[in-house]
KEGU-808963 format. One record per residue (C-alpha): x, y, z; residue number from 1. Coordinates in nm, 2 decimals. Last residue first. Example, Ala and Ser with C-alpha at 12.3 -4.5 7.8 and 13.67 -1.06 7.14 Angstrom:
% residues 2
[pt [1.37, -0.11, 0.71], 2]
[pt [1.23, -0.45, 0.78], 1]
***
This chain:
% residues 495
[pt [5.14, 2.87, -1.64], 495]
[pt [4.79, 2.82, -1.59], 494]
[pt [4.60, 2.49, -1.58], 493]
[pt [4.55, 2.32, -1.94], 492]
[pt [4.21, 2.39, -2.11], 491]
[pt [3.90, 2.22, -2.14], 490]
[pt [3.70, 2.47, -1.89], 489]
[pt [3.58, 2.21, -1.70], 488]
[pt [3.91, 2.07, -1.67], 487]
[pt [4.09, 2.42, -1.56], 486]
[pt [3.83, 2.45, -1.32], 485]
[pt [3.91, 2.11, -1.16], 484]
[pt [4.30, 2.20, -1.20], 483]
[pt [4.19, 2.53, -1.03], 482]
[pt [3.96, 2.34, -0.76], 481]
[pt [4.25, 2.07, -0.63], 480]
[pt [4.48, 2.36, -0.62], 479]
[pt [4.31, 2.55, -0.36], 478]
[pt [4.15, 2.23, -0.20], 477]
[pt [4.54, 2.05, -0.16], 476]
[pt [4.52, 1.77, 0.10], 475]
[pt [4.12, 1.76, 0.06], 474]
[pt [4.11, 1.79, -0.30], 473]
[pt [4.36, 1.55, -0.36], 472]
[pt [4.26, 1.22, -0.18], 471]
[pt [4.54, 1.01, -0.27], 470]
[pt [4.80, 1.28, -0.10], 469]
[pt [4.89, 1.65, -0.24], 468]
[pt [5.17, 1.84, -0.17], 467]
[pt [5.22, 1.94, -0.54], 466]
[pt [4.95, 1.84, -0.77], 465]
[pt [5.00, 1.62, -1.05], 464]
[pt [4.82, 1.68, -1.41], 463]
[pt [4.79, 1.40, -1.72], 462]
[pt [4.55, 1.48, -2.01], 461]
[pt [4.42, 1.30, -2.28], 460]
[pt [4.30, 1.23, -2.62], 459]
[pt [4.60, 1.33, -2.80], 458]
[pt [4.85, 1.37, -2.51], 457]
[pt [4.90, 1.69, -2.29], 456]
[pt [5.13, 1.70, -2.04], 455]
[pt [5.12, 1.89, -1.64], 454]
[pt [5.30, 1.92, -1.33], 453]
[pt [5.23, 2.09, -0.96], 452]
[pt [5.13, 2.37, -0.85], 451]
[pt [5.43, 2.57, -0.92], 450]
[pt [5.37, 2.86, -0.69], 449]
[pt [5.30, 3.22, -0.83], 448]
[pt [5.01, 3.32, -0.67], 447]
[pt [4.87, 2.94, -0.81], 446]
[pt [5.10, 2.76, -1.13], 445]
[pt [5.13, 2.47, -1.38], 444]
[pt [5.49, 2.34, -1.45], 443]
[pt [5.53, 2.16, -1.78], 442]
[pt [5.57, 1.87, -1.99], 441]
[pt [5.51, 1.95, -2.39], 440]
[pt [5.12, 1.97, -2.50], 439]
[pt [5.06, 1.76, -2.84], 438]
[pt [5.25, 1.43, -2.70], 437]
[pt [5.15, 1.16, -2.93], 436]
[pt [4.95, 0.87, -2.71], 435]
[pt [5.13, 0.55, -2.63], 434]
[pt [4.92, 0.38, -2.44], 433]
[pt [5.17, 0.17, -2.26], 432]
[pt [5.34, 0.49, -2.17], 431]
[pt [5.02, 0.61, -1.99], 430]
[pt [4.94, 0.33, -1.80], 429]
[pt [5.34, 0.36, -1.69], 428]
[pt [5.27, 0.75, -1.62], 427]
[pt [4.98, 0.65, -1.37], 426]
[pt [5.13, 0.42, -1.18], 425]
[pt [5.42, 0.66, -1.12], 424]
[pt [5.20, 0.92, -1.03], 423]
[pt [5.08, 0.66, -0.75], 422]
[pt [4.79, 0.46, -0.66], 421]
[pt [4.87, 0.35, -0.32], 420]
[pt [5.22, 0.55, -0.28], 419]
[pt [5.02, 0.89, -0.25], 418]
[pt [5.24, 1.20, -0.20], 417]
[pt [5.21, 1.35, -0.59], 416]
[pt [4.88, 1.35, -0.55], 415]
[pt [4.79, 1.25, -0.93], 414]
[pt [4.58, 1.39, -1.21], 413]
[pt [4.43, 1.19, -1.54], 412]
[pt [4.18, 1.37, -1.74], 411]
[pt [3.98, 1.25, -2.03], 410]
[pt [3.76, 1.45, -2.26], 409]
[pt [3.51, 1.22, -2.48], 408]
[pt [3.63, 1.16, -2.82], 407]
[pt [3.51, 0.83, -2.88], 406]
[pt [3.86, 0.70, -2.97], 405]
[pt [3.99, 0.81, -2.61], 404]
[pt [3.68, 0.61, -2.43], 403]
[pt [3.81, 0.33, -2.61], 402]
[pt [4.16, 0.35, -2.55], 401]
[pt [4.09, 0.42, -2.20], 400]
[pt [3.85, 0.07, -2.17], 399]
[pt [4.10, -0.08, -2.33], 398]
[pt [4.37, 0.05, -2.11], 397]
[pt [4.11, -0.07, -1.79], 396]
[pt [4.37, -0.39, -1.66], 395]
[pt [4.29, -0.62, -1.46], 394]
[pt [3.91, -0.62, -1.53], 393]
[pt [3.71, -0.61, -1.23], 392]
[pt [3.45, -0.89, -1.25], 391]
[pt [3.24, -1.06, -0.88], 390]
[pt [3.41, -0.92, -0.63], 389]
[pt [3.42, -1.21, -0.39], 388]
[pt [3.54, -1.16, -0.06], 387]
[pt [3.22, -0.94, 0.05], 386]
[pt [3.27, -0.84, 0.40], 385]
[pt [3.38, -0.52, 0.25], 384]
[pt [3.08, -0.44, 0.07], 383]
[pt [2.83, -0.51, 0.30], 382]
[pt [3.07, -0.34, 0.59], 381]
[pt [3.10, -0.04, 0.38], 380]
[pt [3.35, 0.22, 0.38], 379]
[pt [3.32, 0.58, 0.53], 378]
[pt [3.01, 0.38, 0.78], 377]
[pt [2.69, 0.44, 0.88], 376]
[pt [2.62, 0.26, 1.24], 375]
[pt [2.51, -0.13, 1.19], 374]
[pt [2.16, -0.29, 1.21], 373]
[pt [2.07, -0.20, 0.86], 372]
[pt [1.70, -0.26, 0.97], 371]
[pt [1.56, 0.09, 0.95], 370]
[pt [1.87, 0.34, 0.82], 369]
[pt [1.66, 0.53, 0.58], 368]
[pt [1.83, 0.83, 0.51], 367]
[pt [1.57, 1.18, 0.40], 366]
[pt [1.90, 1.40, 0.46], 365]
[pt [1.76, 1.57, 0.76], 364]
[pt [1.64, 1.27, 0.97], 363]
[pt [1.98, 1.12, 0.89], 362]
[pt [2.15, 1.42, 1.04], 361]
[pt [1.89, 1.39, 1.32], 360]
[pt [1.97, 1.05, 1.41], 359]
[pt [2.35, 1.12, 1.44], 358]
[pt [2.57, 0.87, 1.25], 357]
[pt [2.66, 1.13, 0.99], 356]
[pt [2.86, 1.35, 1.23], 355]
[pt [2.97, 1.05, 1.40], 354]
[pt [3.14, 0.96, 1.08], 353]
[pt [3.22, 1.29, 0.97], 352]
[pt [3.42, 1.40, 1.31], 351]
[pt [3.60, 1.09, 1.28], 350]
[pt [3.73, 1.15, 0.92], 349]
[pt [3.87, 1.47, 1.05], 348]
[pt [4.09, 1.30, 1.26], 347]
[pt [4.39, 1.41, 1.06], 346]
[pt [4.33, 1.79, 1.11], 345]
[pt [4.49, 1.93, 0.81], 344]
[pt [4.77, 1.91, 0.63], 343]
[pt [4.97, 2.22, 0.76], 342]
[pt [4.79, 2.35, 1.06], 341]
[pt [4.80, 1.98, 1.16], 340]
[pt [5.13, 1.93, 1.21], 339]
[pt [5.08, 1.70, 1.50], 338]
[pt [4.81, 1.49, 1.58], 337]
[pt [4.76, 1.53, 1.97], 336]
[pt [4.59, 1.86, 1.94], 335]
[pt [4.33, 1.64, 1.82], 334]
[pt [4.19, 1.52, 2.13], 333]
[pt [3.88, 1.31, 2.06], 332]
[pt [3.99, 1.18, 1.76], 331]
[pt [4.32, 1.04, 1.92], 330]
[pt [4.65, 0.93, 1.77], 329]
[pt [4.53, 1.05, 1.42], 328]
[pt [4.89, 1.05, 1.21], 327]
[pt [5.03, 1.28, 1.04], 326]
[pt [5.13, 1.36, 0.66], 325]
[pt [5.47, 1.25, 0.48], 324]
[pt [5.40, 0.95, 0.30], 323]
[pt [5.02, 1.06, 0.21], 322]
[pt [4.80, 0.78, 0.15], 321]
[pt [5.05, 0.54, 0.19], 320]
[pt [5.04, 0.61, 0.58], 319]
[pt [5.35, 0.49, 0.76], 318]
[pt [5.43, 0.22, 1.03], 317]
[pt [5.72, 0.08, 0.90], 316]
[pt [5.86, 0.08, 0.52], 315]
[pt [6.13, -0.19, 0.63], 314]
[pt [5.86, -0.47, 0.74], 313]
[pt [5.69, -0.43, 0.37], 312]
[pt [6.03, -0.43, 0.19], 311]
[pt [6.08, -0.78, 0.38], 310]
[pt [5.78, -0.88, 0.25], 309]
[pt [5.79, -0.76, -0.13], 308]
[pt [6.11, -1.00, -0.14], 307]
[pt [5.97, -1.29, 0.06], 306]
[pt [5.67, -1.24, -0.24], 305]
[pt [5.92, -1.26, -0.50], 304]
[pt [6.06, -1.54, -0.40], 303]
[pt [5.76, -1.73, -0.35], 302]
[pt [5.72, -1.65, -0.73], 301]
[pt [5.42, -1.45, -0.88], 300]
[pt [5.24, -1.44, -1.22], 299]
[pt [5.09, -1.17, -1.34], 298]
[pt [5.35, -0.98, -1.53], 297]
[pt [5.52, -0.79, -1.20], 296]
[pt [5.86, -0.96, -1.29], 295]
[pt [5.95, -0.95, -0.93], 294]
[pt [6.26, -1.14, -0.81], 293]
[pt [6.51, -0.91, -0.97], 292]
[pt [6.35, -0.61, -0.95], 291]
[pt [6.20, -0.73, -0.57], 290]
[pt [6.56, -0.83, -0.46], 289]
[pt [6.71, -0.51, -0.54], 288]
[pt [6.41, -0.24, -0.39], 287]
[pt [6.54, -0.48, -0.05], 286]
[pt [6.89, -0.42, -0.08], 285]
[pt [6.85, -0.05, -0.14], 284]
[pt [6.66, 0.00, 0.09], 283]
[pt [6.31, 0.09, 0.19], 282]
[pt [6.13, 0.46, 0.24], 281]
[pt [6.35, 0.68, 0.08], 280]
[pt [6.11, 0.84, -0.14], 279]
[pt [6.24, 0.67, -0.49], 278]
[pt [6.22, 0.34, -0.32], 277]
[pt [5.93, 0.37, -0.20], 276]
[pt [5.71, 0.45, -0.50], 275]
[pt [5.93, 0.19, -0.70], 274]
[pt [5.78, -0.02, -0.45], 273]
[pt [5.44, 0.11, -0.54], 272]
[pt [5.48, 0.13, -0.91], 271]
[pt [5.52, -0.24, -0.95], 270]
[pt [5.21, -0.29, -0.77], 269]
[pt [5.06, -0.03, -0.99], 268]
[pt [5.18, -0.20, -1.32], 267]
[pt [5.04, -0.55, -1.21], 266]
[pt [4.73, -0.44, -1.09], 265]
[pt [4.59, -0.16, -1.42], 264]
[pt [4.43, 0.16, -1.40], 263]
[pt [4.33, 0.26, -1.03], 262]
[pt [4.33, 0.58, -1.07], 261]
[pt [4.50, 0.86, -0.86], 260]
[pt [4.23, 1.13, -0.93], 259]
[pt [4.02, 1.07, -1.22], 258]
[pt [3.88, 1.30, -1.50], 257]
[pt [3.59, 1.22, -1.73], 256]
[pt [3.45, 1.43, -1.99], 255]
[pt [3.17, 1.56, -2.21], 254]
[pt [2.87, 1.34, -2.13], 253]
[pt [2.52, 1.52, -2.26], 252]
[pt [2.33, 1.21, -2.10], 251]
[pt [2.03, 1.07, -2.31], 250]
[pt [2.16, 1.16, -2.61], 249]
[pt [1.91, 0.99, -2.88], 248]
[pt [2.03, 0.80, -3.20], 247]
[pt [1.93, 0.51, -2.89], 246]
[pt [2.23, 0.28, -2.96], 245]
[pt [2.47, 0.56, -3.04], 244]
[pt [2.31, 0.69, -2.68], 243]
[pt [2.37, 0.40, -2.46], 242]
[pt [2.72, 0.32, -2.62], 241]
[pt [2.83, 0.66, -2.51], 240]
[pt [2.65, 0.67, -2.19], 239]
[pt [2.81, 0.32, -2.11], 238]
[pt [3.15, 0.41, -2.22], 237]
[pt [3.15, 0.67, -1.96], 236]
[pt [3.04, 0.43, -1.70], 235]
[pt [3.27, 0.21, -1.74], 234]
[pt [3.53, 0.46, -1.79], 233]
[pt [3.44, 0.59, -1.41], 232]
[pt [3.42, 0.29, -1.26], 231]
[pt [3.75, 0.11, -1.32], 230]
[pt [3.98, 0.42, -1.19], 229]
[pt [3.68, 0.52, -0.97], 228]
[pt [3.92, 0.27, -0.80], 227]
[pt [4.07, 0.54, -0.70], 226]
[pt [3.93, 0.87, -0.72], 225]
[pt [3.66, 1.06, -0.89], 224]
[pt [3.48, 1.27, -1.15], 223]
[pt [3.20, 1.26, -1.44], 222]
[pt [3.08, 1.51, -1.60], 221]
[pt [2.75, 1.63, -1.79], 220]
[pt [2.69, 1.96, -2.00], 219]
[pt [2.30, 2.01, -1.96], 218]
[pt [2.06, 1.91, -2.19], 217]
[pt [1.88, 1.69, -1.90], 216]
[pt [1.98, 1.92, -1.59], 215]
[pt [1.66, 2.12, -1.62], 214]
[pt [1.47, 1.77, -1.59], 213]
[pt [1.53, 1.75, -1.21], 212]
[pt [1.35, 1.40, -1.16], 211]
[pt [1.34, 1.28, -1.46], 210]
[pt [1.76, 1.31, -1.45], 209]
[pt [1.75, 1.12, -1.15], 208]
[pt [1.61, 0.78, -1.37], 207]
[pt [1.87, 0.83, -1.59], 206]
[pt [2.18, 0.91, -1.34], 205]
[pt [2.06, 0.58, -1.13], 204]
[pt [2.04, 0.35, -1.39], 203]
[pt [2.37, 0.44, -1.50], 202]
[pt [2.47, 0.39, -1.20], 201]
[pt [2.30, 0.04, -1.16], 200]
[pt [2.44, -0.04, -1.49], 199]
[pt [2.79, 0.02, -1.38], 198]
[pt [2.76, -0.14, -1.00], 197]
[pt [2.62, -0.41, -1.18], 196]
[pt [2.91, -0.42, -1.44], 195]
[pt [3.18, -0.40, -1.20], 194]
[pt [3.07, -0.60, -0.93], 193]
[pt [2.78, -0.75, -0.71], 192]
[pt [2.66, -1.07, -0.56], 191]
[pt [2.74, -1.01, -0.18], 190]
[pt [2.55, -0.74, -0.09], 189]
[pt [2.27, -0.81, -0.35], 188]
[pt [2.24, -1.14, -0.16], 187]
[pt [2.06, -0.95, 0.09], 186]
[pt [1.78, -0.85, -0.10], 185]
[pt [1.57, -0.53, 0.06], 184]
[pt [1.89, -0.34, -0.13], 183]
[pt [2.02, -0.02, 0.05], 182]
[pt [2.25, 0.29, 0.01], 181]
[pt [2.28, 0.47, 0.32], 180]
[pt [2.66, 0.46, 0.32], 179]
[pt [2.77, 0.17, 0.07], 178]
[pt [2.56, -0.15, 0.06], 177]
[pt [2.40, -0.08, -0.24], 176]
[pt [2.65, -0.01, -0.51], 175]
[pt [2.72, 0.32, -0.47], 174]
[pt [2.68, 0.63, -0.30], 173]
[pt [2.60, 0.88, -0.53], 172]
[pt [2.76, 1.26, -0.53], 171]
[pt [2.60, 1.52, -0.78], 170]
[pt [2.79, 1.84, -0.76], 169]
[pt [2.61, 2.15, -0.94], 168]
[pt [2.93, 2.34, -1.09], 167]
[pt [3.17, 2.61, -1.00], 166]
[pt [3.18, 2.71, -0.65], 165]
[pt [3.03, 2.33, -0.59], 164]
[pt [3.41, 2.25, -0.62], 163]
[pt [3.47, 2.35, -0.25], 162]
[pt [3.75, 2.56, -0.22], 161]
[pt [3.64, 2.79, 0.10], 160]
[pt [3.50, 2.52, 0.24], 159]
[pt [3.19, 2.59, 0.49], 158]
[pt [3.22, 2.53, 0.87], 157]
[pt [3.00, 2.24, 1.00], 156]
[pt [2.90, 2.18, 1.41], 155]
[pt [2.82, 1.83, 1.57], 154]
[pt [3.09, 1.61, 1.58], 153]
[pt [3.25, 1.88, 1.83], 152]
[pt [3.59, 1.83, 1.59], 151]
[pt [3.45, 2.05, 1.33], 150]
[pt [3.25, 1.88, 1.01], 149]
[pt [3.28, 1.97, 0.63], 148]
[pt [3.10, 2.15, 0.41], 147]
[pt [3.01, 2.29, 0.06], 146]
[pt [3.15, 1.91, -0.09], 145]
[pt [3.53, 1.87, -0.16], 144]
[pt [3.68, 1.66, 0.05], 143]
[pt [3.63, 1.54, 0.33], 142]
[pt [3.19, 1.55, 0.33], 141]
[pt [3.15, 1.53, -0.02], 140]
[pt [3.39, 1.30, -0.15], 139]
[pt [3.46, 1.05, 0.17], 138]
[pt [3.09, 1.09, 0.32], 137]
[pt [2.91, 1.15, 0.05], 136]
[pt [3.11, 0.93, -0.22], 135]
[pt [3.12, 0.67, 0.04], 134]
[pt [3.36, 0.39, -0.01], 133]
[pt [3.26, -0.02, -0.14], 132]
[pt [3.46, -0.06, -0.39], 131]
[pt [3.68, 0.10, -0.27], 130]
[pt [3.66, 0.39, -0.47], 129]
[pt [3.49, 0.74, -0.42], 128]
[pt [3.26, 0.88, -0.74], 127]
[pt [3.17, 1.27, -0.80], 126]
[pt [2.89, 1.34, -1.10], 125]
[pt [2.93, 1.70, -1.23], 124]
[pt [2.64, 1.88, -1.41], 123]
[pt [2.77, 2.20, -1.57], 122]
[pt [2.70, 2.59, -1.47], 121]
[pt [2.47, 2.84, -1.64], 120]
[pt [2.15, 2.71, -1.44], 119]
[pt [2.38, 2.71, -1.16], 118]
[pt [2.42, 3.09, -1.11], 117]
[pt [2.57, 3.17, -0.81], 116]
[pt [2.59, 2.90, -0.51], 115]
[pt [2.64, 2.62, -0.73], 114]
[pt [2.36, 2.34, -0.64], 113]
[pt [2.42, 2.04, -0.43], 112]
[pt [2.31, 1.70, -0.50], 111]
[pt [2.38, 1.41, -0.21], 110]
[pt [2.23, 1.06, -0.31], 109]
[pt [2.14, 0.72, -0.18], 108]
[pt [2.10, 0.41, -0.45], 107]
[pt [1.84, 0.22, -0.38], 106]
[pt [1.76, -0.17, -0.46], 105]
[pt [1.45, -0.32, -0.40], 104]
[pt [1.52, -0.68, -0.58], 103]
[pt [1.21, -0.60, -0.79], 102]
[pt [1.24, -0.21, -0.81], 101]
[pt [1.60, -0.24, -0.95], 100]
[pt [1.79, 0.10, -0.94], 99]
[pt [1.57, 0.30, -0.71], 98]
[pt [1.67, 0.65, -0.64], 97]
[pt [1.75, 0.78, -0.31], 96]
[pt [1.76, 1.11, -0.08], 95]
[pt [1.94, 1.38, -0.06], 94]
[pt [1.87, 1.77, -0.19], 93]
[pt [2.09, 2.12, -0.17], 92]
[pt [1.99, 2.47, -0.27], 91]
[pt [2.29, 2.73, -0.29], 90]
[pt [2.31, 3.01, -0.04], 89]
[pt [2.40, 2.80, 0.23], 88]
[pt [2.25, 3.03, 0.52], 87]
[pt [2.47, 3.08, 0.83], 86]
[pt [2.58, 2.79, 1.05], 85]
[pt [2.51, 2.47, 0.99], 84]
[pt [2.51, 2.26, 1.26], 83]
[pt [2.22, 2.03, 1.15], 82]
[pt [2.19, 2.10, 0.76], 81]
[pt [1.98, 2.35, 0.67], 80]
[pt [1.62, 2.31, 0.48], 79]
[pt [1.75, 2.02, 0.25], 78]
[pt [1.52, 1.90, -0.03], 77]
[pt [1.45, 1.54, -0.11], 76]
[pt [1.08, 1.58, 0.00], 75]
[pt [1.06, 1.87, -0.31], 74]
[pt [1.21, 1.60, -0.56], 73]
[pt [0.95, 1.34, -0.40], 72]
[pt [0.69, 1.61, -0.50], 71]
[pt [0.85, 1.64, -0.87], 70]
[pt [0.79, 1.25, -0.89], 69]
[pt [1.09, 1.04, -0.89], 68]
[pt [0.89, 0.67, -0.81], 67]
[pt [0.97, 0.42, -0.56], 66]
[pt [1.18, 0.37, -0.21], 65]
[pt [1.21, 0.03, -0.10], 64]
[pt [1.16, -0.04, 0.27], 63]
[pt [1.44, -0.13, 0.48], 62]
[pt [1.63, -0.38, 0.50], 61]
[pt [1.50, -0.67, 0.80], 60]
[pt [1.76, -0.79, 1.05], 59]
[pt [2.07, -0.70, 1.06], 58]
[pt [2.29, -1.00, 0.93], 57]
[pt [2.07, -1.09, 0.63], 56]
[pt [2.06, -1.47, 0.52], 55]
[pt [2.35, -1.52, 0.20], 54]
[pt [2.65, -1.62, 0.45], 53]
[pt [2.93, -1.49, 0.28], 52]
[pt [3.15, -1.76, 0.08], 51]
[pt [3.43, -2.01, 0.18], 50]
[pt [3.84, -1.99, 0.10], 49]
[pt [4.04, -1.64, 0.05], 48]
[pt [4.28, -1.70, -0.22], 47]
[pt [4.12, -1.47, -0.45], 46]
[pt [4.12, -1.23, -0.19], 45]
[pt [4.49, -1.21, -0.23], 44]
[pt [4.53, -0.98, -0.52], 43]
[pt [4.21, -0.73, -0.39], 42]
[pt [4.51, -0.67, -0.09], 41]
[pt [4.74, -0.55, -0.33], 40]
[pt [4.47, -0.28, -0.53], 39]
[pt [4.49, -0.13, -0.17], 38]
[pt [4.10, -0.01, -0.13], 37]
[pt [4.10, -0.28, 0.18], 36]
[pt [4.38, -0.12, 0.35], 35]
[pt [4.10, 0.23, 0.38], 34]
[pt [3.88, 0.07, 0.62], 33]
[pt [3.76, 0.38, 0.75], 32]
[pt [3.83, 0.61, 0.42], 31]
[pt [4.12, 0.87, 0.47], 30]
[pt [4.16, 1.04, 0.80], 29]
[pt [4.42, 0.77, 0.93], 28]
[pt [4.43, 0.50, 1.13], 27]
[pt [4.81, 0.46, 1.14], 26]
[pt [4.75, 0.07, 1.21], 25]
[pt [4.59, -0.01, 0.96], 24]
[pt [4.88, 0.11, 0.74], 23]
[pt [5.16, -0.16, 0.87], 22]
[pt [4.85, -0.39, 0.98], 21]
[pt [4.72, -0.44, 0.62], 20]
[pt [5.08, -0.46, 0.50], 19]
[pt [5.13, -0.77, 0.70], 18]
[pt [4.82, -0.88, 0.57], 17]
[pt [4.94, -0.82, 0.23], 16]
[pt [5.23, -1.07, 0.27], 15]
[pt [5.08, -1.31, 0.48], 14]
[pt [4.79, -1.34, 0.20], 13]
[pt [5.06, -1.35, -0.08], 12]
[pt [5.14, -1.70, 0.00], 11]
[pt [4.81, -1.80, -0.14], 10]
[pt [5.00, -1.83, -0.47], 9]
[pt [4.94, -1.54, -0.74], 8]
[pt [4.78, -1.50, -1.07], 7]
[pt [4.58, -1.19, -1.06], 6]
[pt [4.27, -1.12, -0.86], 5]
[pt [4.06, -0.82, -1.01], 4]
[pt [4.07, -0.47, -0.82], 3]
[pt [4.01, -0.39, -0.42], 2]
[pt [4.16, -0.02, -0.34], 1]
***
């Protein structure tokens, strides 16, 4: 995951790029560029010399996209997905709202309704990290949307877990650049951060909102992963803020809850080779040299970064998504993965982005690819070209601290097998807050299976799930959707 540079020497680009090609080279089901989420690698862009070329690379954007009238709300309407099979039994829309008429930017969204009763079900808004990852094609497509894509590229099969089961699932791909979201000004690509991709969002969820008015009084949440870490309490705080200001409530916000966050540089790069140590996965000499070379406070010794190399070199070719799941060795031949009957077919990410890259997938979900020039990607080439983040706070505790004093629900849950944003990030962020325990540590349970952990703070929640990676709900849907249920419900998962 890309966050805010912190103090470091230019050194540091040899060390991350050898950790670039350590998990690069797995190429794994997560999101396509998936090195560039690392918050490591956002450390050394800073040091990265020259900026983007402002003229557009693919030609002409496309055409903005204007107004939210009921009939656009009917255009935005899915039929049946190409390869579906059977009926979906839930109504399901795409299409975009424009965030800035002027500079022509559009913000492409997935909505899909719960299959029984969704006019007694919440709102839930589902973000993917990056910056610069697809919500649809990460969030809704491999994880936890209604489907997902078979190894064809061409058929779907339903989820049996997907969260849609118990609320209406809003997934937005943001900022412009990502997925089929658009801006007609270039320089939009490359001139873009935290606070625009905030206030275009927000943007975004007021401007939908006019366009399916039944949702308007109804209980709104917002969910995510990674650095959704720095997104989601942004946004949060702008709804709150927004409607103190306004003595109106424009958006009925009643929690947050974020898998794996992205929460603060320094204390999850210090997480991560405590990560490794603790999992076997460097030695002892090398976790040595980085606790006494590394004071992980923002400033960085050439020392310290030999150290951090050398544990780099020993972790080897593994995926820090998920330490222990396989590798895709070919997309086209899965059977070559192995173990996949127990985390899944690792090429699955594949299968969704030539799923997605078919003209008549596009055709169906109202996309408007004319002029991008390059095929729909997991994570974005706009995006990703772009060295130069504009603001990412390196740290968000005030932004927790805040959202905690305005009483809005917050949930924190961790794959328990992620070494990129991991548990043990997490609980430092939450020892630095230093919240009174109200809800002892425990074991939560499925059919009689610890599911993974859980603690109550006042103002907050912290969960793992067992067996899961950094994209929980598609290592582990079953328990993914209890603790998800659990949240909705405002109650701890089951002991």
């Amino acid at each position: 995951m890309h966050t805010h540079p912190i103090k470091m020497k230019r050194g540091l680009l040899i060390v991350w790029s050898l950790f670039y090609f350590s998990v690069a080279n797995t190429d794994t089901r997560n999101q396509a560029s998936q090195p560039l989420e690392f918050n490591q690698l956002k450390i050394s862009r800073k040091y990265v010399q020259g900026k983007q070329d402002s003229t557009p690379k693919n030609g002409t954007s496309p055409s903005v996209h204007r107004g939210s009238t009921n009939n656009q709300r009917e255009q935005d309407k899915i039929v049946r997905m190409p390869g579906q099979t059977g009926v979906a039994e839930f109504d399901q829309y795409a299409g975009y709202v424009t965030v800035d008429a002027k500079a022509g930017r559009a913000l492409f969204y997935y909505f899909v309704e719960a299959p029984q009763d969704p006019s007694d079900k919440p709102l839930v808004l589902w973000l993917n990290g990056g910056p610069g990852c697809s919500s649809f094609g990460s969030g809704a497509m491999l994880e936890l949307g209604p489907f997902s894509v078979h190894s064809d590229n061409k058929t779907l099969y339903k989820k049996k877990h997907a969260w849609n089961r118990v609320a209406n699932m809003l997934f937005i791909e943001i900022p412009a650049g990502v997925g089929y979201s658009y801006s007609n000004t270039t320089s939009d690509y490359y001139n873009t951060g935290d606070q625009r991709t905030t206030d275009d969002a927000y943007t975004f969820l007021v401007t939908w909102l006019e366009k399916f008015p039944e949702y308007r009084d109804r209980d709104f949440f917002i969910t995510g992963e990674s650095y959704a870490g720095h997104y989601i309490p942004e946004l949060a705080n702008l709804i709150v803020s927004k409607n103190r200001a306004t003595n109106v409530t424009s958006v009925k916000l009643k929690g947050v809850a974020i898998g794996n966050a992205d929460l603060d540089d320094n204390l999850n790069l210090r997480a991560t080779y405590d990560y490794y140590w603790m999992h076997a996965m460097i030695s002892g000499k090398a976790y040595t040299a980085i606790k006494d070379k590394c004071g992980f406070n923002g400033t960085y010794t050439k020392d310290c970064l030999n150290a951090m190399n050398l544990a780099i070199q020993e972790k080897g070719n593994v995926d820090d998504y998920d330490i222990y799941a396989p590798i895709c060795h070919d997309a086209s031949n899965p059977s070559k993965s192995s173990d996949s009957l127990v985390f899944g077919d690792p090429c699955t990410n594949h299968y969704v982005s030539s799923y997605l890259n078919r003209p008549e997938v596009q055709r169906t979900l109202h996309a408007n690819t004319t002029g991008l020039g390059y095929p729909w990607m997991d994570c974005s080439q706009h995006v990703y070209d772009n060295w130069d983040w504009k603001d990412s706070p390196e740290t968000m505790l005030p932004s927790i601290k805040k959202l905690i004093s305005s009483g809005t629900r917050i949930w924190l849950y961790s794959g328990d097998m992620d070494a990129v944003c991991s548990f043990i990030s997490t609980q430092y962020v939450l020892d630095n807050l230093g919240l009174p325990i109200e809800a002892s540590w425990r074991p939560w349970r499925i059919d009689n299976e610890v599911a993974g952990y859980v603690i109550g703070y006042k103002g907050l929640v912290f969960a793992t799930v067992r067996g899961a990676g950094h994209m929980v709900p598609y290592y582990q849907p079953r328990r993914a959707l209890a603790l998800f249920s659990s949240f909705l419900e405002g109650k701890l998962p089951p002991h």
